[in-house]
FIROSE-124764 format. One record per residue (C-alpha): residue in one letter; x, y, z. Coordinates in steps of 0.2 Angstrom, whole numbers, plus 5000, padded with zeros to 4 digits. Layout:
N
AXYZ...
//
This chain:
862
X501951345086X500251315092X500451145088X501851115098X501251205112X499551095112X500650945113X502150995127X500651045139X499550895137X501350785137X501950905153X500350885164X500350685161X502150685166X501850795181X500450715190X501550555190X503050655197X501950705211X501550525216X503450485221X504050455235X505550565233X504450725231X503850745247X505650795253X505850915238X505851095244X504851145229X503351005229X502151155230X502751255216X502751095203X500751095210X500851275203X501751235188X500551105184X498851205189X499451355176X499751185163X498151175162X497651345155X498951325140X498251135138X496351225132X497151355120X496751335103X497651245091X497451345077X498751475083X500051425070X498851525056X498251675069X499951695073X500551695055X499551845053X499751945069X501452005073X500852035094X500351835093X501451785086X502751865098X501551795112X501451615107X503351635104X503351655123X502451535126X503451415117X504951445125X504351435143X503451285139X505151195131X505851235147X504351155158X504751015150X506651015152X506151025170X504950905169X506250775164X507450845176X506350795190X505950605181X508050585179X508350645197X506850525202X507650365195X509550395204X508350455222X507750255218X509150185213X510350245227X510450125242X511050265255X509650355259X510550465271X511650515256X510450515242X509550655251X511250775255X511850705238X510150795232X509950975241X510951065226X510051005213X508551045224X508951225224X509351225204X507651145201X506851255214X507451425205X506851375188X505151315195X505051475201X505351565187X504451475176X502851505185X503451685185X503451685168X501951585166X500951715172X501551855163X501151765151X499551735155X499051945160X499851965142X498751845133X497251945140X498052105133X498652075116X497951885113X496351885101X494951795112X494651665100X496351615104X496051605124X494351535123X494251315126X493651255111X493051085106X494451045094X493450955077X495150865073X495350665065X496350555071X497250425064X496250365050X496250175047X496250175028X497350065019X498050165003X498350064990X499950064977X500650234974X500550204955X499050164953X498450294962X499250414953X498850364936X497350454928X496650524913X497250474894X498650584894X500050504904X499550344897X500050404878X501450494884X502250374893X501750254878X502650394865X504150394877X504650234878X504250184862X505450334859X506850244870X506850074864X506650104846X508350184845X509450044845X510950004854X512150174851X513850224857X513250394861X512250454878X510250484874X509750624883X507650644886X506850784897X505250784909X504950954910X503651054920X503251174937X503451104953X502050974961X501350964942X501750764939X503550744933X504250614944X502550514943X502750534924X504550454924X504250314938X502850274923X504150264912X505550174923X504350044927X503650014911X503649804906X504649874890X506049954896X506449844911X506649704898X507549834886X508849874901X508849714913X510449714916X510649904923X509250024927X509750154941X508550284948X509450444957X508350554966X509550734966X509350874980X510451014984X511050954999X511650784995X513650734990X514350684978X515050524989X513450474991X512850504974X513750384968X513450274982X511650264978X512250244959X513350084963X512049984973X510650004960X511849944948X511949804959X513849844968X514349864983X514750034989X515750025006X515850155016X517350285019X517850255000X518450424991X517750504975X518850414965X518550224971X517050254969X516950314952X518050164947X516750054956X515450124947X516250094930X516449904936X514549884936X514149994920X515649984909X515049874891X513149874899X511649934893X510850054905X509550164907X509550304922X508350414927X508950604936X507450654946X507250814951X508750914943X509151094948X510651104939X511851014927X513351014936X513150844943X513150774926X514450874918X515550854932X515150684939X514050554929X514250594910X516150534910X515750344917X514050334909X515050354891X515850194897X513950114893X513850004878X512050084876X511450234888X509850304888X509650464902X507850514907X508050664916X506550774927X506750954930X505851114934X507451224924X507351204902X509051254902X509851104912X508950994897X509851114885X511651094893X511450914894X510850894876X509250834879X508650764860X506750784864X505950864880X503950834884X503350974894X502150934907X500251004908X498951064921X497550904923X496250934913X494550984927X493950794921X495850704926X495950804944X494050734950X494850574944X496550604952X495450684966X494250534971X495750404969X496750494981X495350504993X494750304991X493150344983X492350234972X491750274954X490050244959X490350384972X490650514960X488850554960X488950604977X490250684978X490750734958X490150934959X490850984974X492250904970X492450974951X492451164962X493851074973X495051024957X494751214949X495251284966X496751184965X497251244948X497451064940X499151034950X499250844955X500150904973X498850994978X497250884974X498350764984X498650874997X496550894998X496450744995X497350675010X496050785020X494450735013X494850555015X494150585032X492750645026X491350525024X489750675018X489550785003X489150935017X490850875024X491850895006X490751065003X491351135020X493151095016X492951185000X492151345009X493551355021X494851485024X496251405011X497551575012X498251665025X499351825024X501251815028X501251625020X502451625005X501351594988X502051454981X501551344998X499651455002X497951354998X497951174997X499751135005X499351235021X497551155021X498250995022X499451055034X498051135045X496950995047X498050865055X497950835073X499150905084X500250755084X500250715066X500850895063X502250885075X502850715066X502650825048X503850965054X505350855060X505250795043X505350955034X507150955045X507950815037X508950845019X508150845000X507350704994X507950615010X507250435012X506350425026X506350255033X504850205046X506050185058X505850385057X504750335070X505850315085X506350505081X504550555085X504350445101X506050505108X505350685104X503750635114X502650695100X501750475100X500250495112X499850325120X498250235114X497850135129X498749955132X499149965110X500949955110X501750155107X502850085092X501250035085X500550185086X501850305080X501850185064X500050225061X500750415062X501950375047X500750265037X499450425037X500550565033X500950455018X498850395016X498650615017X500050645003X500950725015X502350585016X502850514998X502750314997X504250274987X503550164972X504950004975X504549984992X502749894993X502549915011X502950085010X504350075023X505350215014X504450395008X505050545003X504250735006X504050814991X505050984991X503551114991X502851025008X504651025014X504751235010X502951245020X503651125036X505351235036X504451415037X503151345049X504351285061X505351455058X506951485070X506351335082X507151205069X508251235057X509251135040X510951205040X511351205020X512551315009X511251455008X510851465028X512551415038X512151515051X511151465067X510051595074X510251585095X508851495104X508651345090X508151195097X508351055080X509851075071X509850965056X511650975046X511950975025X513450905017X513651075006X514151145023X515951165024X516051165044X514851135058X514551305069X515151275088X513451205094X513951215111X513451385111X511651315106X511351265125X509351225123X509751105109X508550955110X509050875093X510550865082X510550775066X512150765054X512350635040X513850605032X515150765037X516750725039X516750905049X516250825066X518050735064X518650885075X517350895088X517750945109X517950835119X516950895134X515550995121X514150855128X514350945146X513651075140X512151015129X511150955144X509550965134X509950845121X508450695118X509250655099X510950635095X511150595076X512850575069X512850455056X514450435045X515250585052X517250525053X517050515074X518650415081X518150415098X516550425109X517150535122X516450505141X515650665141X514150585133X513650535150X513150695155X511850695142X510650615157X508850665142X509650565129X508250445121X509150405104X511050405098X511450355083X513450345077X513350205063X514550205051X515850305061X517350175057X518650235068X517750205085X518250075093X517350055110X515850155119X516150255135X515450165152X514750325153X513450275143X512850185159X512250365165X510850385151X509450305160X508250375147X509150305132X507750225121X508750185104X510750175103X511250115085X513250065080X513049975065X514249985052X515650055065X516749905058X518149935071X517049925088X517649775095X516549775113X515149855121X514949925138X514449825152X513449975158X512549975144X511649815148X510849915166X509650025154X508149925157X507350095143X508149995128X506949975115X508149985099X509949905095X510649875080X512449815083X512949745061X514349765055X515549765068X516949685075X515949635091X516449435094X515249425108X513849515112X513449525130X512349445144X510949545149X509949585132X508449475142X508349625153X507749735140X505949725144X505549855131X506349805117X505349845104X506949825088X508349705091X509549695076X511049585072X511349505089X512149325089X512649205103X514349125103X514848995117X513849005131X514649165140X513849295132X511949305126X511049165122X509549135113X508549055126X508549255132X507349305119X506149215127X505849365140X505549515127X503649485125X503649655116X504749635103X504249685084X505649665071X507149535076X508749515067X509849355071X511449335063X512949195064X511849055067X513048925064X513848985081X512248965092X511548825102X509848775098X508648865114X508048765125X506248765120X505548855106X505649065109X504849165096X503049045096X502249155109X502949345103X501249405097X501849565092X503249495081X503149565066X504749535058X505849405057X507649405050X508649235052X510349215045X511849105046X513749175035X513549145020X514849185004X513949284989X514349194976X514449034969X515948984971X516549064987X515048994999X515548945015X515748755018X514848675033X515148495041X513748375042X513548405062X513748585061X512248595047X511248475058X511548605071X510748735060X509148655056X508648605075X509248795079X507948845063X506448735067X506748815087X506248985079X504748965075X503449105078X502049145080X500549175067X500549365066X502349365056X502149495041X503949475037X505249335035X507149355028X508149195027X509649245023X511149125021X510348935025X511548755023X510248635027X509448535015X507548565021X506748735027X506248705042X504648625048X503448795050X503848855033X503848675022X502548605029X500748725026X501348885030X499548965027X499148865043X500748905054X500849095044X499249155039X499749335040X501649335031X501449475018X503449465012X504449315012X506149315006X507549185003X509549235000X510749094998X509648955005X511048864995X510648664998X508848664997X508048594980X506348654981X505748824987X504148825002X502548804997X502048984995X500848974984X499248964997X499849115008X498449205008X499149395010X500849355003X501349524992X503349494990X504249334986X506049354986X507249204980X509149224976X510649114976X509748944978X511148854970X510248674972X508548734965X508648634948X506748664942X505448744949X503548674945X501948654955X502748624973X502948804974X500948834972X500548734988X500148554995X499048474982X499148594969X499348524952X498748664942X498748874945X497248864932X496248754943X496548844961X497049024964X498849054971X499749174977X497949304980X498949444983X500549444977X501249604969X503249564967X503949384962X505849384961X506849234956X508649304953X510649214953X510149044952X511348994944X510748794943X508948824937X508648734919X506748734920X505248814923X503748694922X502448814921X502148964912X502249124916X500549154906X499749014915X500549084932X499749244929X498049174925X498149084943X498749244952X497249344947X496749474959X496249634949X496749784962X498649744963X499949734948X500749574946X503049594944X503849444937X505749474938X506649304931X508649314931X509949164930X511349274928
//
């Protein structure tokens, strides 16, 4: 509560002082009381911080900063009120009519100003009253910022003491000595929550042994309450390597599944299982299908191991006092020779943490901050408990909570709103911009900024990098720090889920489970700010006219929720920053209403596979800064996406003819990080080269249609593939590219930047990855990249042998030079042409020596 409160008054007072510079203020009847609203700003702005744990233990302030809550939400709705009215004042050419035109609205801002300073100094006299002092009194807040530590892989990190070793050793020498067998092997991981289970099987998954064991099929389900059986099996068909289209029923799906598995080896890990019924009732009967299945299964419950026949169980252990400073001094990027300095306050840290690995994380992540032994020793002395904290979340969860800045912990509760084992994509980020919780760091780009939010909660252990992902660009929150963000953010948020379908009255988030059966009439919930639902077919049925009457709306999340129609009611929404309907594939066009949301930051329709246009309004919002527009039926994308000065993520846009938008338009978006062009073959080549100069490009995805397999691949005339690779070469950026996909490429030479000496021309590329770059024989010299951590090839049907021109210009041997420095993941897969591999794998490894990073080599010809 105190957290929010610190960072809506500091966001409210910026906001107002630039209202007060307009123009169109000094005709507003109620100028004098927004210079009242913002001098009694500044009161709340000095308050302590810390009143989330005084208030947790004081009934009077918590009631008091429950207040103050509320009133300050509604500063800021009329804050933004004021900013919306401000933009049409400019935008309206009659001057005579745009001040008639705004007399009522002055009288409707004019009475909630008024009443707001009313309350606000109440409020204030109450504080005085019933408010501890310690609470009221300025205080010098001793909080970090962003910390700019690199973490380094979650694995490895996680990894310590003998133990783990042997008993992943034990395990899968367990797994692979049986055999192939017609019946299902069943193994258990069993143990109290936070206590290592998941780390323990991702050991085991990723284990050398049983990835060459189970090549062919190895799934990984991670299993919350909330999530459906759909998508389940979803999740199941994709790791299997199908494709799982949306809007299929149970049943396709099963029978889709049973395509990929059926005859296969496979081994399939159940993380985090709070009950059998999903494999009793959903998995078992097409795993049986399997030739040879072996089922690793995590779980807090020994009797889910016992009704799925588990034929040995290891239970998890504490961490021995010795394996927690370990796991203790990894998680907080001290070195062994540190442990000196640091090993005996530390060793009291790991006993108060009672040998549980989430929690010396949890400390972990706060004394990664801390660079002194007087620093560690006054972590340990702190206050770790408070009353009215439920036990299983007290000490070291809350501590790591409590010592975030107040932006960090705002970011860290709208996670805790999203679903069980959700996967939290970076782009999470946009969520916490549009929420205004990203405080500006001078001329750094904000985007910026709010990923260094995402990438610390996940350095603090707060955020849970998922292992697969080597950029960390998907986490999850582990369930314990989900429990603690859900009761800190009490009735002001809330998940709806089986156990809690009720919404109490004044809830501002309203995240949405599957498990519930229908959605509550939200358009009784009028100070709603944010409304997130994922995959409910319930919002099928919704009003048309319920957007009226949620004016305070900033996100609008309705992803896979069985929409037909957009209704034009969405244009009153005038606070919207981010909508999201993807994969809604009955909607067929957008409302021109959509024109009216001048805030709109983020508006994503991918995957709505009948939207045929979008609206020319759409193209006035000069606030765009993300649109994702795949898998649609769009055949033109419109002019104007130039205008977009702000675009920060511009996904699956294509040019076609010379009516719509055109490439030569990227050339004005000097902002833009992460780009996504598709339908290449379609486009004329720019002018002149429009990517070199994007400094902040950081991502790069190039693509022209491609078929996925061999023998359906789109076929291309000479002139049209000539076409292609002037269109490629034209694309070249700049040095500061991290990422690059080629995805679907008929010409017969990469182009120039990337053939050539790409450690020259990209110096910084940390992932490169090729998909059907069908008529090339030899892959890009990739070898001399100097940060290169991913190299990604599939379906290059002319690569006949691959040697020494992968290792760079000039390299005749990897045991003569180092190549590849850095790289973690190497992926050769459906080539279906490859006959030889010149060099060895052994000698490969010996070139790639770099002792901090794992080295993956994943070989497949199919």
């Amino acid at each position: 509560m105190g957290t929010i409160l610190v960072c809506l008054s500091s966001k409210c007072l910026e906001k107002l002082v630039g209202i007060l510079r307009e123009e169109f203020v000094k005709t507003l009847f109620v100028r004098r009381d927004i210079r009242k609203l913002r001098e009694s700003l500044k009161y709340f702005d000095s308050v302590c911080e810390d009143a989330d744990a005084l208030a947790l233990e004081n009934r009077v302030t918590g009631t008091w900063w429950s207040d103050v809550k509320d009133v300050m939400y509604d500063v800021d709705d009329i804050v933004d009120f004021l900013r919306a009215h401000s933009y049409k004042q400019r935008s309206c050419d009659c001057v005579l009519f745009s001040r008639l035109a705004q007399l009522p609205l002055d009288y409707r801002i004019a009475r909630r100003i008024k009443y707001v300073n009313e309350r606000l100094v109440q409020i204030t006299m109450n504080s005085k009253m019933f408010v501890p002092l310690a609470v009221r009194s300025p205080q010098i807040l001793q909080r970090n910022g962003v910390c700019r530590y690199v973490a380094a892989s979650v694995d490895e990190l996680d990894v310590v003491g003998r133990e783990i070793k042997e008993t992943t050793d034990d395990m899968v020498q367990m797994i692979i000595g049986c055999g192939h067998q017609s019946t299902i092997s069943v193994y258990g991981i069993l143990g109290m929550g936070g206590i290592g289970k998941t780390t323990l099987a991702q050991k085991i998954y990723n284990d050398g042994r049983i990835r060459e064991r189970f090549h062919h099929v190895l799934i990984w389900l991670s299993i919350s309450e909330s999530i459906s059986e759909t998508d389940l099996l979803k999740e199941a068909i994709e790791k299997a390597g199908g494709q799982s289209y949306q809007g299929k029923s149970k049943d396709q799906l099963l029978q889709a599944l049973l395509n990929c598995i059926t005859e296969q080896s496979i081994f399939l890990v159940l993380d985090n299982m709070t009950s059998s019924h999903i494999w009793i009732d959903l998995l078992r009967s097409p795993i049986e299908r399997c030739a040879d299945a072996h089922v690793l299964v995590t779980t807090r419950s020994r009797d889910v191991l016992s009704q799925m026949n588990a034929i040995h169980v290891h239970k998890v252990h504490k961490l021995k006092e010795h394996d927690g400073l370990e796991l203790l001094m990894k998680r907080s990027f001290r070195t062994e020779d540190e442990i000196n300095v640091f090993g005996d306050v530390g060793s009291q840290i790991v006993k108060k943490c009672d040998g549980l690995p989430l929690a010396i994380k949890a400390v972990a992540g706060v004394l990664s901050s801390k660079a002194t032994k007087e620093e560690w020793a006054r972590v340990l002395e702190s206050r770790w408990c408070y009353e009215g904290l439920p036990e299983e979340i007290q000490g070291p969860l809350y501590l790591s909570y409590s010592d975030l800045s107040p932006q960090l912990k705002t970011c860290f509760l709208w996670c805790a709103l999203l679903p069980q084992n959700f996967h939290i994509h970076r782009d999470v980020t946009y969520y916490w911009i549009a929420e205004g919780f990203v405080k500006k760091e001078g001329s750094r780009p904000i985007h910026e900024v709010a990923e260094d939010y995402y990438h610390e909660l996940i350095m603090r252990n707060l955020l849970q990098a998922r292992p697969e992902y080597i950029d960390k660009g998907i986490s999850t929150m582990h369930d314990l720090l989900r429990l603690l963000g859900q009761y800190l953010t009490g009735d002001e948020a809330m998940f709806m889920d089986e156990e809690n379908d009720e919404t109490p009255p004044n809830v501002w988030r309203l995240a949405v489970g599957n498990a519930v059966e229908e959605i509550p009439g939200i358009q009784d919930q009028k100070k709603l700010r944010c409304v997130l639902v994922y995959y409910h077919d319930a919002c099928r049925s919704v009003k048309r006219d319920i957007y009226r009457k949620l004016e305070h709306l900033r996100i609008l999340i309705l992803v896979g929720a069985c929409l037909q129609s957009i209704p034009e009611s969405v244009g009153h929404l005038v606070l919207l920053r981010l909508l999201d309907v993807s994969y809604n594939e009955e909607i067929k066009q957008l409302p021109e209403s959509i024109g009216n949301l001048t805030f709109l930051e983020y508006l994503s329709v991918s995957g709505c596979l009948k939207l045929a246009s979008l609206p020319a309004s759409l193209m006035t919002l000069s606030t765009i800064s993300f649109l994702s527009i795949g898998g649609t039926r769009l055949t033109q994308v419109p002019k104007g996406i130039g205008n977009f000065r702000r675009m920060d993520n511009l996904r699956s846009v294509f040019q076609v003819g010379t009516r719509g938008f055109r490439l030569d338009e990227l050339d004005s978006l000097s902002k833009i990080r992460r780009l996504l062009l598709i339908k290449l073959e379609k486009a004329s080549p720019p002018a002149s080269p429009v990517l070199c100069n994007k400094r902040h490009l950081k991502e790069l995805g190039i693509s022209c249609t491609m078929g996925e397999e061999a023998d359906c691949r789109t076929s291309y005339e000479d002139n049209e593939v000539k076409n292609i690779e002037e269109i490629y070469n034209k694309l070249c950026p700049s040095q500061n590219l991290q990422y690059i996909f080629i995805d679907g490429f008929p010409g017969g030479v990469f182009p120039e930047w990337l053939s050539s000496e790409p450690q020259d021309t990209l110096p910084n590329l940390a992932h490169l990855h090729f998909n059907h770059c069908i008529s090339c024989p030899e892959l890009p010299p990739a070898g001399q990249l100097p940060i290169l951590q991913v190299l990604h090839v599939k379906g290059a049907d002319a690569v006949v042998s691959i040697g020494h021109e992968l290792f760079g210009k000039g390299v005749v041997s990897p045991t003569h030079t180092i190549i590849f420095p850095k790289l973690e993941l190497l992926e050769i897969v459906d080539i279906y042409n490859w006959q030889s591999w010149s060099v060895s794998t052994e000698s490969l490894s010996d070139g790639m020596s770099h002792p901090k990073n794992p080295k993956y080599i994943n070989c497949c010809l199919n």
